[in-house]
C-alpha positions in Angstrom: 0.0 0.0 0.0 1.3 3.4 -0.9 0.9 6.2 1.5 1.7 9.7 1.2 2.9 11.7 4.2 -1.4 13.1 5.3 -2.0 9.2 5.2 1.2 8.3 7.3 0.4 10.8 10.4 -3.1 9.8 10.5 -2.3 6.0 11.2 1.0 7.1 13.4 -1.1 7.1 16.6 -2.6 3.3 15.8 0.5 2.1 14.5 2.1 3.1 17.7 -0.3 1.0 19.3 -0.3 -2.0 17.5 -4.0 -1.5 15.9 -3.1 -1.5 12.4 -4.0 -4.7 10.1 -0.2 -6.1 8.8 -0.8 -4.5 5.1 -1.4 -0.7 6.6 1.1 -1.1 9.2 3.7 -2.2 5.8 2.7 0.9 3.9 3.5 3.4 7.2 6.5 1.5 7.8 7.2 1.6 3.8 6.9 5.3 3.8 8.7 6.3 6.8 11.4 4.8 4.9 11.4 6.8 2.2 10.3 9.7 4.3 12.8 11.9 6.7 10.4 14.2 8.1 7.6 11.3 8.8 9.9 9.3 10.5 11.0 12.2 12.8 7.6 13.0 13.5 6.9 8.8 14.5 10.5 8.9 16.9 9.1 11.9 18.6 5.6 10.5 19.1 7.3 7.4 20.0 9.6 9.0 22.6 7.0 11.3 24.3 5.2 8.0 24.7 7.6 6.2 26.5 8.6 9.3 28.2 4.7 9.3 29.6 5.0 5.8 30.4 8.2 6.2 32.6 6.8 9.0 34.2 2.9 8.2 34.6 2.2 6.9 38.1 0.1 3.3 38.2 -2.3 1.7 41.1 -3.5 -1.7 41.1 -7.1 -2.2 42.2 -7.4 -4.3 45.6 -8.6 -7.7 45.2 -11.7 -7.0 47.2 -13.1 -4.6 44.2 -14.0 -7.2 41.9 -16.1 -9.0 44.6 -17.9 -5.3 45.6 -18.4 -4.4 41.3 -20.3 -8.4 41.3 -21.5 -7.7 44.4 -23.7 -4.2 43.3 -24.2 -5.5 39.5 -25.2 -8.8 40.6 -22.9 -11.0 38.7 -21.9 -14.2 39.0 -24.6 -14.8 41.4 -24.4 -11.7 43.7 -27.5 -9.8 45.2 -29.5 -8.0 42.5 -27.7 -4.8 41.2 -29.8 -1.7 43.5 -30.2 1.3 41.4 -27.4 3.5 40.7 -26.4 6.5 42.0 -26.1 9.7 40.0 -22.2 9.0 38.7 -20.1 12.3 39.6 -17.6 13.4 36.5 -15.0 14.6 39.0 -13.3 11.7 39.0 -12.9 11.4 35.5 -11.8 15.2 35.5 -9.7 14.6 38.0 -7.9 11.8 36.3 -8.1 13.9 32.7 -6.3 17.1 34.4 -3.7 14.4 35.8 -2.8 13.1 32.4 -2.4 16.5 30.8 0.0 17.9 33.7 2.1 14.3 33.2 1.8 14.4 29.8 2.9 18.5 29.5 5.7 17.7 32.1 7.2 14.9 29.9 6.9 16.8 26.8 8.8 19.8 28.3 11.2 17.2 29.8 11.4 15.8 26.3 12.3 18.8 24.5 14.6 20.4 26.9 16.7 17.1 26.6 16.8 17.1 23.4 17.7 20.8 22.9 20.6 20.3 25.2 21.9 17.4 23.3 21.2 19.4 20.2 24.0 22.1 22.2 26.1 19.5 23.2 26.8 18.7 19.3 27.0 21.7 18.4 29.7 22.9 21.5 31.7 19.7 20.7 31.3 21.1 16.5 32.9 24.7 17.3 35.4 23.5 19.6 36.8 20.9 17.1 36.5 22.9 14.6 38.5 25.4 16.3 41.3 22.7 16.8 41.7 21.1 14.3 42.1 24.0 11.9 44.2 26.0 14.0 41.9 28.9 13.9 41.0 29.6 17.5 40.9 33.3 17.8 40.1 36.3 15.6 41.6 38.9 18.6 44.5 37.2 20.2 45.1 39.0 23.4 44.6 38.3 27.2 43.8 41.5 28.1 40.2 41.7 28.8 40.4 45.7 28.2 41.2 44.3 24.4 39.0 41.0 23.7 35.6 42.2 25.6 35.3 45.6 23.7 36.0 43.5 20.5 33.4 41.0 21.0 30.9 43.9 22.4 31.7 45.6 18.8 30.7 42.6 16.9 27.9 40.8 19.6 24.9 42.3 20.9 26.0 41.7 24.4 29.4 41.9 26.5 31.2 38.5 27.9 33.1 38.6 30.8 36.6 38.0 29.4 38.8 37.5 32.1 42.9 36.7 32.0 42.7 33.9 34.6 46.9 33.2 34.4 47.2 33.4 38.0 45.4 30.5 38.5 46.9 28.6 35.7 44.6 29.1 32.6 45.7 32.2 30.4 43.2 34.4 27.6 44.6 33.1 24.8 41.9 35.7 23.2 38.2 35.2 21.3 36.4 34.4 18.1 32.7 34.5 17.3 30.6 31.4 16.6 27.3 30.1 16.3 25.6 27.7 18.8 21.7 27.4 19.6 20.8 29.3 16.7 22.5 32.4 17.3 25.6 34.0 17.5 28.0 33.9 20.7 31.4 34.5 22.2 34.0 31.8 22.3 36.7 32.7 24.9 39.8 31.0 24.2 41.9 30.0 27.7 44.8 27.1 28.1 45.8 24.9 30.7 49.4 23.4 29.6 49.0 22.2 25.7 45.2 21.7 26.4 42.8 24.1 24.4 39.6 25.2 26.4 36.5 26.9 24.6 34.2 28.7 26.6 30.8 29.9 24.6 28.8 32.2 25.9 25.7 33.8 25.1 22.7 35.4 26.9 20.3 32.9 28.7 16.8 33.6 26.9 14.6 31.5 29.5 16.0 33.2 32.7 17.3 30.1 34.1 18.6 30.7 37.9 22.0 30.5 38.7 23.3 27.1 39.9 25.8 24.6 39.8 27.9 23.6 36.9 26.4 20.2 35.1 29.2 17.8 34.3 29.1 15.4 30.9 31.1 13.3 28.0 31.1 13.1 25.1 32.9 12.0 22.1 37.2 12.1 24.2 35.6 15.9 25.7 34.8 17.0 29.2 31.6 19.4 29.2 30.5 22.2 31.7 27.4 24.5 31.6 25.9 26.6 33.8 24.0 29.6 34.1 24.9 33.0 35.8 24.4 37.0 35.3 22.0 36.4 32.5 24.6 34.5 30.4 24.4 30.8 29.4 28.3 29.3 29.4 29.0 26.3 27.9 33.3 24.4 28.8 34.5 22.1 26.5 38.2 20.8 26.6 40.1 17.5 26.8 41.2 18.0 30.0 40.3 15.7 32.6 36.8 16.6 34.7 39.1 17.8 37.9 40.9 20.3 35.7 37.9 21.5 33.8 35.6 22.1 36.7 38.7 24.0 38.5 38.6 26.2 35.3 34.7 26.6 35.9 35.2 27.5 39.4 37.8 30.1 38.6 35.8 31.8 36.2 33.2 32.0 37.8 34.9 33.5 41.0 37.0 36.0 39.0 33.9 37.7 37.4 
């Protein structure tokens, strides 16, 4: 059977659930195939449902039920059903409103993971980038007096650009990049002969400050945190220790 993409997304919920007959379930599976955008749309169904799944609470009914639902209907035996009482809809609204709210909550959890995982590609992009073809900054300087007026002239908002040699990580100086959609500072520093970028750009959601999150990915050690109204984002192959005292000094020097 062959399906265009209108046909496809209609039968996406029922294939999901196993309801399709074996020739209609062959013609979606045929398409999405054939079909980038339909088979995105079919992963991200498919996620937000397992995401629902993991995060949807269950109850099992107590054995006694069974016995009291025979025991008012009169089945297998039981007294005579006695008439029923008007049924109320707030439990069913009840249990409607709780499905939305876990349903919104993984769906926000959904897309916020994937949006960082989205950053996390791109981060790991720039910085090897950067590497391997040697271009690492447009301004080489450590003086912040130098790189933050230069990245002011050409962003439209001022990094903190701080020489942290002191501490053991120079300014090597800055370029411009492009992460999350938008351009955004990347602050050159080194530690030895390791290369550490540091993007930065304003953080659009307000997020409150707070610890540094850690990850891995692909030989690199990841930081990113929020502060000040910026978003920063640490990428280097030094090891976690190194990286997070980087972080730490940064942060401390602004």
């Amino acid at each position: 059977m062959d399906m265009d993409c209108k046909q496809t997304r209609n039968y996406m919920h029922a294939h999901l659930d196993r309801e399709l007959d074996p020739v209609t379930a062959a013609g979606v599976e045929a398409h999405m195939r054939s079909c980038a955008a339909c088979a995105q749309v079919y992963a991200t169904q498919t996620a937000l449902r397992n995401a629902v799944k993991k995060q949807a609470a269950y109850f099992t009914a107590p054995v006694a039920l069974a016995a009291r639902i025979r025991a008012k209907t009169g089945a297998a035996g039981g007294p005579v059903a006695r008439p029923a009482r008007r049924w109320s809809w707030w439990p069913l609204a009840a249990a409607v409103a709780a499905t939305v709210v876990i349903t919104w909550t993984a769906s926000v959890q959904m897309e916020n993971g994937m949006r960082d995982e989205r950053i996390v590609e791109q981060v790991i992009a720039g910085h090897a980038r950067s590497v391997l073809t040697n271009h690492l900054v447009e301004v080489a300087s450590s003086d912040q007096h130098t790189v933050k007026p230069w990245l002011s002239s050409k962003l439209d908002f001022s990094p903190p650009a701080t020489d942290l040699t002191a501490a053991g990580f120079p300014l090597v100086g800055a370029r411009l990049d492009y992460v999350n959609s938008r351009p955004v500072a990347a602050l050159v520093y080194r530690h030895r002969q390791h290369v550490i970028n540091l993007f930065v750009w304003p953080d659009d959601k307000g997020a409150a400050a707070a610890a540094p999150k850690t990850s891995s990915k692909q030989g690199y050690n990841l930081l990113h945190w929020n502060a000040a109204g910026m978003t920063f984002w640490a990428i280097s192959d030094l090891n976690p220790t190194d990286i997070k005292t980087f972080a730490d000094t940064y942060a401390s020097a602004k």
